[in-house]
C-alpha positions as CSV (number, residue, x, y, z in Angstrom):
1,X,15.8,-60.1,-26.7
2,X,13.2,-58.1,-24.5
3,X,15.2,-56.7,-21.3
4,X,14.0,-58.4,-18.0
5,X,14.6,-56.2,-15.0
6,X,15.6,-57.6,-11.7
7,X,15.2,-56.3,-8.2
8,X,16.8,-52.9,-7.6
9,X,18.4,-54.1,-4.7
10,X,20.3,-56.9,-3.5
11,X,19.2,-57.1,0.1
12,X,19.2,-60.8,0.9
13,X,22.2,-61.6,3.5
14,X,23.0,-65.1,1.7
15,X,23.1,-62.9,-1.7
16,X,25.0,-60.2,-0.1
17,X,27.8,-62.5,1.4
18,X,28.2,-65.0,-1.7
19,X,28.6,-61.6,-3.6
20,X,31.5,-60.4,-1.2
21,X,32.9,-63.9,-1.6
22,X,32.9,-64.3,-4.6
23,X,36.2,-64.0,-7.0
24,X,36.4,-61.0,-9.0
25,X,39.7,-60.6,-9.1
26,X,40.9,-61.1,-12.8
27,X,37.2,-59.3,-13.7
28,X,37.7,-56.1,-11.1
29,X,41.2,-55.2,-12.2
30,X,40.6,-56.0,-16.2
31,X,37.9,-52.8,-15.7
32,X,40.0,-50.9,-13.5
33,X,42.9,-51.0,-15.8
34,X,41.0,-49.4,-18.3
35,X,41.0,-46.4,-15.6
36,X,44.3,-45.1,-16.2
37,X,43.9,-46.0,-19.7
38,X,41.2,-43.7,-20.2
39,X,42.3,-41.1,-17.8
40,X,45.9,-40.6,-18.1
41,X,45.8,-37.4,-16.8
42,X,44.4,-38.6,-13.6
43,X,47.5,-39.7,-12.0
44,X,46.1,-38.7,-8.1
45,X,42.5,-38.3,-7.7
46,X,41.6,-37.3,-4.6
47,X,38.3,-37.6,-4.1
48,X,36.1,-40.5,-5.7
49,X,32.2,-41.2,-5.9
50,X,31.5,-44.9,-5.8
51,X,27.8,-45.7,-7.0
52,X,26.1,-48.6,-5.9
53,X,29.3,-49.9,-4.4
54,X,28.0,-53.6,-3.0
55,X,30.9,-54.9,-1.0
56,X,33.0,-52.0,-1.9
57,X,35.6,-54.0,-4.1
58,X,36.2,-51.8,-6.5
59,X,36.4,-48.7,-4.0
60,X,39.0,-50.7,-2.0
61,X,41.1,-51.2,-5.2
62,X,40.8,-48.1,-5.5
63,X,41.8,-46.8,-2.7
64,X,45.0,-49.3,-2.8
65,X,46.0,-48.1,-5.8
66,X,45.3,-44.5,-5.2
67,X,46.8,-44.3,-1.4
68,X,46.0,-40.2,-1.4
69,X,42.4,-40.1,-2.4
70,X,39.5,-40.3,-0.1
71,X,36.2,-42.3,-1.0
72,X,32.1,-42.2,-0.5
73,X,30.9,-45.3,-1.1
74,X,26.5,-45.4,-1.7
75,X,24.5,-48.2,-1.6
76,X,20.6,-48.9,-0.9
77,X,21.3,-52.1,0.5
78,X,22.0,-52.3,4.2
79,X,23.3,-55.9,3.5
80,X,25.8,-54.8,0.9
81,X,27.2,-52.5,3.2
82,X,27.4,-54.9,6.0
83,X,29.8,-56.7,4.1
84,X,31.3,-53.6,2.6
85,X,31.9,-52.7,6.3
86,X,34.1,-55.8,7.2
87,X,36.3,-55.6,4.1
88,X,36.9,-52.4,4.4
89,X,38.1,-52.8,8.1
90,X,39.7,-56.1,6.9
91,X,41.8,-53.8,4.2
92,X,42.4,-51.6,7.0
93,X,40.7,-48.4,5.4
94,X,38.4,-47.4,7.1
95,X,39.5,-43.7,7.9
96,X,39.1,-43.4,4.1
97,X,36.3,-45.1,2.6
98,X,33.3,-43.7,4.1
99,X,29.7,-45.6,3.7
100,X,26.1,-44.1,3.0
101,X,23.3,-46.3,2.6
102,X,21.1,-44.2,0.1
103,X,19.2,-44.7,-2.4
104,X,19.6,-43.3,-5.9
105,X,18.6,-40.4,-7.1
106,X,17.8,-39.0,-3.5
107,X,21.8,-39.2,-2.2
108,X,22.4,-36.7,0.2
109,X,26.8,-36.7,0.2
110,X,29.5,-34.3,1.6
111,X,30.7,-33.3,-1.6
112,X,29.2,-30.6,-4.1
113,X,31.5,-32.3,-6.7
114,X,33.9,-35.5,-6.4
115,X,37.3,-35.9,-8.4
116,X,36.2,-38.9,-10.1
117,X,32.8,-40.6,-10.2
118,X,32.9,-44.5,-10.9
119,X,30.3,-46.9,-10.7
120,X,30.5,-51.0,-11.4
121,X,27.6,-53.3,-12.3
122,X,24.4,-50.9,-10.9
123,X,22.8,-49.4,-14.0
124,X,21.7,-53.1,-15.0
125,X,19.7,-52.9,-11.3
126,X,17.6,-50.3,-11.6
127,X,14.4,-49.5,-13.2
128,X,15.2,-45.9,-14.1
129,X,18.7,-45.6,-15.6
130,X,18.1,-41.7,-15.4
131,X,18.3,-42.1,-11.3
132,X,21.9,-42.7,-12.3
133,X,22.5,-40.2,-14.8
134,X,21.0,-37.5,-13.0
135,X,23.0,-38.0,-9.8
136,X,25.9,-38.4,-12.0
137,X,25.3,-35.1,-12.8
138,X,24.7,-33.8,-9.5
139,X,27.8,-34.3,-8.0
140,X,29.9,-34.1,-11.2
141,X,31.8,-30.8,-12.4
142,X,33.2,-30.1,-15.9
143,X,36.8,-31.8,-14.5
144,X,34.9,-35.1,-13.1
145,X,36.2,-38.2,-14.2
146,X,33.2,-40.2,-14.9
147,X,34.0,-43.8,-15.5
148,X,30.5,-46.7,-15.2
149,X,31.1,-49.8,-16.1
150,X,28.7,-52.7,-16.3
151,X,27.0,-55.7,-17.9
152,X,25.6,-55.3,-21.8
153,X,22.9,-57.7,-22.2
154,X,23.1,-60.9,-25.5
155,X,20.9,-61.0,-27.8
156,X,19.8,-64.0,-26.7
157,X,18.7,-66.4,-23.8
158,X,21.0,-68.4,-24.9
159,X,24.0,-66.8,-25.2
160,X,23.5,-65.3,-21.8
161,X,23.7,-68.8,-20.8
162,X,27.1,-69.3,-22.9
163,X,28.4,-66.4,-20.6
164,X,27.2,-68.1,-17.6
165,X,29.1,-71.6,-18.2
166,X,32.4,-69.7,-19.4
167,X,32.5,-66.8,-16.5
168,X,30.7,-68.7,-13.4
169,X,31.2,-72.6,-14.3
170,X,32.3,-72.8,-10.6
171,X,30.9,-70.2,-8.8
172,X,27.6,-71.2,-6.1
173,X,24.5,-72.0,-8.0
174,X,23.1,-68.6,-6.1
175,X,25.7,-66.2,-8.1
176,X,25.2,-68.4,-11.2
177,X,21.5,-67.4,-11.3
178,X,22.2,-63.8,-10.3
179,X,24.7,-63.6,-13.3
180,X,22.3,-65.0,-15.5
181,X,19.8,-62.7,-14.4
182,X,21.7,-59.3,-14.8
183,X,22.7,-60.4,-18.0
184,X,19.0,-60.2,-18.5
185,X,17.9,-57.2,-17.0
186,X,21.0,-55.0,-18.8
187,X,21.0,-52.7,-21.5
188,X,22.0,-52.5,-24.9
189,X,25.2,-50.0,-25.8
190,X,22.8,-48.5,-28.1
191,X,20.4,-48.2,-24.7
192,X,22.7,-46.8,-23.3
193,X,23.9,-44.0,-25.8
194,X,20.2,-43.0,-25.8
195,X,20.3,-42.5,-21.9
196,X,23.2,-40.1,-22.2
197,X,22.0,-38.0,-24.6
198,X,18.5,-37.8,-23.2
199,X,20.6,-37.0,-19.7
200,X,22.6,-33.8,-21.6
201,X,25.4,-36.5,-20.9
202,X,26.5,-36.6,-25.1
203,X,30.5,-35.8,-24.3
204,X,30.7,-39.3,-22.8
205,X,32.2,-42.1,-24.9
206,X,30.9,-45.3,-24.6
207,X,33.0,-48.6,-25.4
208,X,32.7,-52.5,-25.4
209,X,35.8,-53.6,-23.6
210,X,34.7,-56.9,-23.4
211,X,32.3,-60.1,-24.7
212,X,29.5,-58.6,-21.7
213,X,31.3,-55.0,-20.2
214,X,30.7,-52.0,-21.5
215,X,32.2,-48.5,-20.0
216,X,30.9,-44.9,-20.3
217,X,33.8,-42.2,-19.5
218,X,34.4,-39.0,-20.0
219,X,33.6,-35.3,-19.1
220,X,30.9,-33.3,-18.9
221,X,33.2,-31.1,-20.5
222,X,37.0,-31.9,-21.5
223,X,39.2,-30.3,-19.2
């Protein structure tokens, strides 16, 4: 199946908030356990890159998991970070997650290089995948922690439908055709692979770690 790309950004208020409503609980921590997993040497990080960080969930798990490390959260969405903005408050961390609404590849952060870079669920979104690789390597050093995680698309219309009924049976009909849609407009692993090494980026491994997740992580160099 062709891919079908979406828009880049998701910068509709009713989209925005049924996104930062929605229940990602079981989903958000399954990837973020692969974290430590993959990094076991990462027992502190103390600064972190969030790309494309929507409503910021996985940069406030994060940050409660990690109570030491300080965040920049980017997003081209002034919606998204609306919402980002409340939760954040609402979590009570706001004097350490701090929001830019940028767009990629043209971020402008504090930071020559971060800790750890993550990113969740924005590579399917955009219509260059090298505006992520080549900020990825912008801000990264040989010692980053680079862990992106997002959606690997069926082979078929079909299945991507199967997803949908099993992951989102009882989700709004508006996050049901969003799913549906990024499933769509993702990549292949094998996409993906090619991105890296066309982005000098061949040192990072990229897994399946679930029926529609994949995750790239690594070093530019192993520490």
């Amino acid at each position: 199946m062709l891919r079908q790309p979406e828009p880049e950004l998701m910068d509709d208020q009713e989209q925005a908030l049924a996104y930062a409503q929605a229940d990602f609980e079981v989903t958000h921590n399954t990837l973020l356990g692969h974290f430590p997993r993959v990094f076991p040497e990462l027992s502190s990080p103390r600064t972190i890159l969030d790309l494309g960080c929507g409503p910021a969930d996985i940069s406030i798990r994060l940050a409660q998991r990690y109570p030491d490390c300080r965040f920049d959260a980017v997003d081209g969405a002034a919606c998204m970070l609306h919402q980002a903005r409340n939760r954040i408050e609402a979590a009570a961390l706001q004097d350490r997650i701090t929001l830019y609404l940028q767009r990629l590849p043209h971020c402008e952060l504090p930071e020559q290089s971060y800790e750890a870079i993550v990113s969740n669920s924005l590579l399917h979104h955009l219509h260059e995948p090298q505006h992520l690789w080549s900020t990825v390597r912008k801000y990264a050093s040989n010692r980053t922690a680079i862990f992106i995680c997002d959606l690997y698309r069926p082979a078929s219309a079909a299945q991507a439908r199967v997803l949908v009924s099993r992951y989102a049976a009882g989700e709004p009909d508006i996050l049901r055709r969003d799913f549906y849609n990024s499933l769509l407009a993702a990549f292949t692993p094998n996409e993906v692979r090619e991105q890296l090494d066309r982005a000098g980026l061949e040192s990072l491994q990229l897994e399946q770690v679930s029926d529609r997740h994949m995750l790239v992580h690594g070093y530019l160099r192993q520490p």
